[in-house]
N, C-alpha and C positions, 0 to 999 in steps of 0.2 A: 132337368127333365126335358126330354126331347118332343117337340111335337111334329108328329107323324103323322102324313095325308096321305089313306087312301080311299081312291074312289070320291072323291068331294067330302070328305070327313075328316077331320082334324081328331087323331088321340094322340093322351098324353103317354107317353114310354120313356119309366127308366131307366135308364141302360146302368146304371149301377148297380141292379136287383137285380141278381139270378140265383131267384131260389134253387134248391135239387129238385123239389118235384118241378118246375120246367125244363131241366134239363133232361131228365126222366122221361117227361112227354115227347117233346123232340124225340131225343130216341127211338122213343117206341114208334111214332108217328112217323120218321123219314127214315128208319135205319141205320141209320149213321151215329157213329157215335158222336157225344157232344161235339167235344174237341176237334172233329171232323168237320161238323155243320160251320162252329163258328171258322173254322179254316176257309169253307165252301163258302160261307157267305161273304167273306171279306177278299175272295179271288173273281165276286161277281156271276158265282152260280144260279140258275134260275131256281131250280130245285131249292134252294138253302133260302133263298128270298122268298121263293113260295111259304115255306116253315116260318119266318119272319112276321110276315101278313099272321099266320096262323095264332103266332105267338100274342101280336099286337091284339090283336081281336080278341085272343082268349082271355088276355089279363080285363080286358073291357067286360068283360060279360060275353062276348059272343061268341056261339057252338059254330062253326062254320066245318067239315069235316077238309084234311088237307087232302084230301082226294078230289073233293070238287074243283080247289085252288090249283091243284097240278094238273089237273084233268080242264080243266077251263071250263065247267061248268059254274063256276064263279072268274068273270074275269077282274082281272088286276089293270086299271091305269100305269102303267108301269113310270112314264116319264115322271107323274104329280107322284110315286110312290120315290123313286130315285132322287128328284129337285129336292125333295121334303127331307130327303136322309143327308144330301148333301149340305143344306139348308144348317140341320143340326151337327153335324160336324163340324161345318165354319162356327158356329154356333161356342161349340164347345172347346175349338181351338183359343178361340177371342178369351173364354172366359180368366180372371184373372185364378192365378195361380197362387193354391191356397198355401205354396211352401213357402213365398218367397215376400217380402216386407216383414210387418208386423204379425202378420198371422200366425201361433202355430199351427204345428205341423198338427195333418189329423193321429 
């Protein structure tokens, strides 16, 4: 479970959960198709990172529309949102590998 800071707040995100209806929303809410977003977001779009925020917020409870977040009527800390992703990446590069010892395979 990744934790993710934005704005001086710390949430928790799965990144193993991606239900369809989030995918669904995305969609609807940036235009893109999923597969598109997640493309965009891992080439460092701003656009695709705004939807990110949107997503993290939404699985928390919070309405934030993504027009505000694109629109910069909500702004984004961008370095504490990027440190915090990097953060769990290393994060999840470290973690032991659940194929390889005793473990099985999931």
């Amino acid at each position: 479970m990744a934790k993710i800071r934005i704005n001086g707040e710390t949430f928790d995100f799965d990144q193993s959960h991606h239900p369809m209806s989030e995918a669904l929303a995305i969609e609807q809410a940036t235009g893109m198709r999923y597969v598109d977003w997640e493309t965009e977001l891992a080439a460092g779009s701003m656009k695709a990172m705004c939807a990110f925020v949107w997503l993290v917020w939404r699985r928390n409870g919070r309405t934030v529309p993504l027009d505000d977040i694109t629109g910069g009527k909500v702004e984004i800390d961008l370095d504490e949102l990027l440190t915090s992703l990097m953060e769990a990446r290393q994060e999840n590069e470290n973690a032991p590998d659940p194929t390889s010892g005793d473990t099985p395979a999931p």
